[in-house]
C-alpha positions as CSV (number, residue, x, y, z in Angstrom):
1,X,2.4,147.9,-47.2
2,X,1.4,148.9,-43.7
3,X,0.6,153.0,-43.5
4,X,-1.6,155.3,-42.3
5,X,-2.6,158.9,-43.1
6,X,-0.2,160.5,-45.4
7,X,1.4,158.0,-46.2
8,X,-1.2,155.6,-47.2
9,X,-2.5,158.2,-49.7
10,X,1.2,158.7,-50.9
11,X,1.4,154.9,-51.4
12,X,-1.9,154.7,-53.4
13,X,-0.7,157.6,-55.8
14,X,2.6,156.0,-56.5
15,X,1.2,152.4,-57.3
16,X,-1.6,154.3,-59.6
17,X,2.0,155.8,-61.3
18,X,3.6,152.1,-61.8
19,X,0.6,150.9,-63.1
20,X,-0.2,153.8,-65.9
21,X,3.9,152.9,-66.2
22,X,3.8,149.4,-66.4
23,X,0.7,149.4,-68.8
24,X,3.1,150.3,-71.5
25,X,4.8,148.1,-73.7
26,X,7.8,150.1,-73.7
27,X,8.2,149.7,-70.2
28,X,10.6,146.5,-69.1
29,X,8.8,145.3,-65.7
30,X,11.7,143.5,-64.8
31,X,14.4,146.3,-65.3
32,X,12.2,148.7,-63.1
33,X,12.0,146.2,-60.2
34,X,15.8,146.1,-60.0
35,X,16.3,149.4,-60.1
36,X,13.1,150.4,-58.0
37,X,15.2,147.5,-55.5
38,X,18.8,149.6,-56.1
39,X,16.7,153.4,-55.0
40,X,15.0,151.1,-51.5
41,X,18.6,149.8,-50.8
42,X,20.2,153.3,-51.4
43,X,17.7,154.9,-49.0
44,X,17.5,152.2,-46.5
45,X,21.3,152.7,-45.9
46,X,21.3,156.8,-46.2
47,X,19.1,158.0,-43.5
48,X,19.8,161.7,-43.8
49,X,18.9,161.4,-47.7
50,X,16.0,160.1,-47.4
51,X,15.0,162.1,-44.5
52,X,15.4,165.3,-46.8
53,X,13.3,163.2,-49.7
54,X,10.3,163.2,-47.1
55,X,10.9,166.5,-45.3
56,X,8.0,168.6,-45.5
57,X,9.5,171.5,-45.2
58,X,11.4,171.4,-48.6
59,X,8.9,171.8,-51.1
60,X,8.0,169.1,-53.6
61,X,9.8,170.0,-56.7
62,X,13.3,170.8,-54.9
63,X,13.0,167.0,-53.4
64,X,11.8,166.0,-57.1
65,X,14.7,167.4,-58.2
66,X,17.2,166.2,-56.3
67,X,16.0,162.1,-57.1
68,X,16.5,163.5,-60.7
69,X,20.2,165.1,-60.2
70,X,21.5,162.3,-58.0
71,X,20.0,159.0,-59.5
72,X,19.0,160.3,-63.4
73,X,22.1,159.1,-64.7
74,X,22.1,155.8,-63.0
75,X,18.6,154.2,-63.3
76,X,16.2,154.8,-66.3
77,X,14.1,157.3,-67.3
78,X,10.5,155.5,-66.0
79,X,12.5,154.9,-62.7
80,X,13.7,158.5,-62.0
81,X,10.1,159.8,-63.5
82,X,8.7,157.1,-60.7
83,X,10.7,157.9,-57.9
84,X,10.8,161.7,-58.4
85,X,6.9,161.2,-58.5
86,X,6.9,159.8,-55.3
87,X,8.7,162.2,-53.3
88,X,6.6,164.6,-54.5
89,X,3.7,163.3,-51.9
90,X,3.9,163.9,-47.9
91,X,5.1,160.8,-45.8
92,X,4.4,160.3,-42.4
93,X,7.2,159.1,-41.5
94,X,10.5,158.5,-43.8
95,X,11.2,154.8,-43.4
96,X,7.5,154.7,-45.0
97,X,8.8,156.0,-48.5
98,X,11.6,153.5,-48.5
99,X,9.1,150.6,-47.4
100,X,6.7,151.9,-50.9
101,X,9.7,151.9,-52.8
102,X,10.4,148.1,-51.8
103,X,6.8,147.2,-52.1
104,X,6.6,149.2,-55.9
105,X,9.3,146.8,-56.6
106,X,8.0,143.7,-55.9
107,X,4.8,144.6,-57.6
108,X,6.8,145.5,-60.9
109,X,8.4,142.2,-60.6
110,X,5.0,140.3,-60.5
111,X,3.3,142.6,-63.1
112,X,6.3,141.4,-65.2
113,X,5.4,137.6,-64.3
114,X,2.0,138.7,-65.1
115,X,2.7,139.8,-69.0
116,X,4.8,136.8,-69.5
117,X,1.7,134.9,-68.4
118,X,3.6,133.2,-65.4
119,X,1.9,134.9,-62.2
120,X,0.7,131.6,-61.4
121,X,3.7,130.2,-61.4
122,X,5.2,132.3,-59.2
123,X,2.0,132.4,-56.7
124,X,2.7,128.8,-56.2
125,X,6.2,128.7,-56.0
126,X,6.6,131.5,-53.5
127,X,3.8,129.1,-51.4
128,X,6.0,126.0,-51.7
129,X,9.5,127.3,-50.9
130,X,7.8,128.7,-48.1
131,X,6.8,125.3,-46.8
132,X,10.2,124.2,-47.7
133,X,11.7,127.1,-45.3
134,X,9.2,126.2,-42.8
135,X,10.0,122.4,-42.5
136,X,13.8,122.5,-43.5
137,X,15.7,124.1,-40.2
138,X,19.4,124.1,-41.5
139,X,18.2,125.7,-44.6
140,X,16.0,128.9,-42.7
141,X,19.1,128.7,-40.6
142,X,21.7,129.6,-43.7
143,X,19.3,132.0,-44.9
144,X,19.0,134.2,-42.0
145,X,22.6,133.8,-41.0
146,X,23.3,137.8,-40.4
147,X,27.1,136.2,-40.7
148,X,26.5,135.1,-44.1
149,X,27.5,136.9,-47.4
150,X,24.9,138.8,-49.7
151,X,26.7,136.5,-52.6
152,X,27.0,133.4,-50.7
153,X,23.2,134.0,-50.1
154,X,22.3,134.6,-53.7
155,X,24.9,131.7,-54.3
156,X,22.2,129.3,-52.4
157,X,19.3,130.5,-53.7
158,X,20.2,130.4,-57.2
159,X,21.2,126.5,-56.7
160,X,17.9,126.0,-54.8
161,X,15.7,127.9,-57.6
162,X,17.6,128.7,-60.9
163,X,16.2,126.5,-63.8
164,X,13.1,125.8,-61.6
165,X,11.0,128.5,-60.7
166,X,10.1,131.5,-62.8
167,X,13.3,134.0,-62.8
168,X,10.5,136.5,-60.9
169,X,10.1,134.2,-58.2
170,X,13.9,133.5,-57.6
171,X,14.5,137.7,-57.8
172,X,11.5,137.8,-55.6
173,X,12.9,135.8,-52.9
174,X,16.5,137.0,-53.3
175,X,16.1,140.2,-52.6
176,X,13.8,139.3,-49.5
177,X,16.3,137.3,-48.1
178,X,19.7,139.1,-48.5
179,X,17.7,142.3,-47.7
180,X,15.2,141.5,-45.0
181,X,15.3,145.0,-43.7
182,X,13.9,143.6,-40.0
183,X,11.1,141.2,-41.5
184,X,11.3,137.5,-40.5
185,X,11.4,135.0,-43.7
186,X,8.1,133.5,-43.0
187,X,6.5,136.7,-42.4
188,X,8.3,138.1,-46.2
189,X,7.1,135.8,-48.3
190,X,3.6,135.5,-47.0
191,X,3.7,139.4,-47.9
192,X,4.8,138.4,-51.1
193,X,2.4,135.8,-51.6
194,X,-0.6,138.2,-50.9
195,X,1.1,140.8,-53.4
196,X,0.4,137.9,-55.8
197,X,-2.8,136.8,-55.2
198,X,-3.5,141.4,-55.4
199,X,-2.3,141.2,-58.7
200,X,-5.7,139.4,-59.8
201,X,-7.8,140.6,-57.7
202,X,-7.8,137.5,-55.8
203,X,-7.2,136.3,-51.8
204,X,-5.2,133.8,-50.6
205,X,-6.7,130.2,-49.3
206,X,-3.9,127.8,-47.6
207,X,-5.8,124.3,-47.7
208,X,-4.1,121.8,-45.6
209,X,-5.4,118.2,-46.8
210,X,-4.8,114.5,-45.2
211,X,-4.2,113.5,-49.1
212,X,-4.1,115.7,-52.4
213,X,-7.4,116.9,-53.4
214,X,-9.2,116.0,-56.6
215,X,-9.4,118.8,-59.8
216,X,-13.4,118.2,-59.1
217,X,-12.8,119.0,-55.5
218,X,-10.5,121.9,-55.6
219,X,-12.9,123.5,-58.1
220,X,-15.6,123.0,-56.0
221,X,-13.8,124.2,-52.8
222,X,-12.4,127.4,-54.9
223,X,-15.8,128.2,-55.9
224,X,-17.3,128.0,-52.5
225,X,-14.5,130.0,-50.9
226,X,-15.1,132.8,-53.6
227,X,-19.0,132.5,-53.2
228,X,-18.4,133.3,-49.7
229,X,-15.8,135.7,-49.6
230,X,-17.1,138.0,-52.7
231,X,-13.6,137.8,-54.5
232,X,-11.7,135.5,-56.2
233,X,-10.2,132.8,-54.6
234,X,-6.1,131.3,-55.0
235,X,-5.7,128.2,-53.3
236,X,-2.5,127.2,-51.8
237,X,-2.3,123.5,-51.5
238,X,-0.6,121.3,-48.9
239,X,-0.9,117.5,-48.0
240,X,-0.3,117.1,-43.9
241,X,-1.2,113.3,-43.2
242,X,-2.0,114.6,-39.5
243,X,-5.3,116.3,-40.9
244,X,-6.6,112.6,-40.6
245,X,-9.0,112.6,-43.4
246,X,-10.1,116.5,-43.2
247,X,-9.3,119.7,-44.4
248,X,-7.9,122.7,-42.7
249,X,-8.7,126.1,-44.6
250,X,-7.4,129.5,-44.3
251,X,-7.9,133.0,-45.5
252,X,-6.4,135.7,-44.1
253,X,-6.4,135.1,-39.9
254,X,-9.6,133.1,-40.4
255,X,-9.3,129.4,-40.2
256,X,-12.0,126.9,-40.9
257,X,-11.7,123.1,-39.7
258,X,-14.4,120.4,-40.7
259,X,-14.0,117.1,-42.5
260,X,-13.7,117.2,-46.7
261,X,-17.1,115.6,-47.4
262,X,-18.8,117.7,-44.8
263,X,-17.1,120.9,-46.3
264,X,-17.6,119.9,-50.2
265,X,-20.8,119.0,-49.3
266,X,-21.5,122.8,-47.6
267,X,-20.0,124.1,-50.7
268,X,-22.7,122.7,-53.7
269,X,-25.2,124.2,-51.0
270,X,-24.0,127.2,-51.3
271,X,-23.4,127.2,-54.7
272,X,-27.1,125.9,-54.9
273,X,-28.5,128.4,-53.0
């Protein structure tokens, strides 16, 4: 999530309150999400609610309050306690809360992937049917039909995705694309993708290769890449015959070009030195 000021200090006390949440074994990752999803799309669409749920001038406990007495008997306990939490803090601006709120969501969703030990799964499979949006134009095209159905949407997805990827990824993706809330696709699940990578401490490297790399050279690569960035490094693979024999690495809005030998080669110095 983008924010600044209040707002950014807001966000960073509600994600510390998901996490102390989600630490529990009580807590059902999955259930929050969805509900955490139901609060963004409630507030998304009621303007004047959520304006009073970020007004300053009411004073913390009467907002609190009012999350409690309008949504306690329709989302769980942890939710409500969540949410109330969260209106609690000052927001410099009130579409800000409602982007958290989204954000809190698809972090519970990966922490979720993350206990059932299938985070990796889902890193990758967000990177690939992202490819497969990019290079399929009829299927971007039904996706971000603003014509199209919320059903016939979920309809699609759940015969592009249900029984192969992890049920987080195909919620993940779901929601992002029946409620976009102004985002492109591309620019959605590259946000989710990152939210991933967060979720181990680790940064995102999209390796573009003429032919599949070797396990001996991906290690190598991924250990080079973390050596030089200081943190751990996801790699996100893809095989574009056009490379003509090299590799094309990215991290973040940096992009490094050079052939494979050349760059492998650069790597066990580093790693030497």
């Amino acid at each position: 999530m983008t924010a600044h000021g209040a707002s950014r200090e807001a966000f960073a006390a509600a994600r510390e309150r998901l996490d102390a949440l989600t630490d529990s074994t009580s807590v059902d990752a999955a259930r929050l999400a969805e509900e955490l999803a139901s609060v963004t799309a409630l507030l998304h669409g009621e303007i004047s609610l959520r304006r009073v749920l970020t007004d300053p001038a009411q004073s913390a406990d009467r907002k609190a309050e009012l999350v409690q007495r309008l949504l306690g008997s329709q989302i769980s306990g942890p939710t409500a306690d969540l949410v109330a939490g969260t209106v609690r803090s000052r927001w410099s601006q009130s579409r800000d809360l409602v982007d958290a709120l989204e954000e809190l969501a698809n972090i519970a969703d990966l922490t979720a992937a993350q206990k059932a030990g299938t985070l990796d799964d889902v890193e990758d499979e967000l990177f690939r049917f992202g490819r497969i949006v990019s290079s399929n134009t009829g299927l971007r095209a039904a996706l971000t039909d603003r014509k199209a159905t919320v059903p016939a949407k979920s309809e699609l997805l759940h015969s592009l995705l249900g029984g192969r990827a992890d049920a987080a990824t195909e919620r993940l993706v779901t929601r992002l694309v029946t409620a976009p809330r102004g985002r492109s696709l591309e620019a959605g699940l590259e946000s989710l993708s990152k939210l991933a990578a967060e979720r181990r401490d680790r940064m995102v490297a999209v390796v573009t290769s003429a032919v599949p790399l070797s396990d001996p050279q991906k290690q190598r690569l991924g250990a080079a890449l973390a050596k030089l960035y200081g943190r751990r490094m996801h790699l996100n693979l893809d095989v574009d015959p056009a490379v003509l024999g090299g590799i094309r690495v990215q991290v973040g809005d940096e992009v490094i070009n050079g052939s494979l030998a050349d760059r492998i080669e650069d790597a066990a110095r580093r790693m030497a030195s």
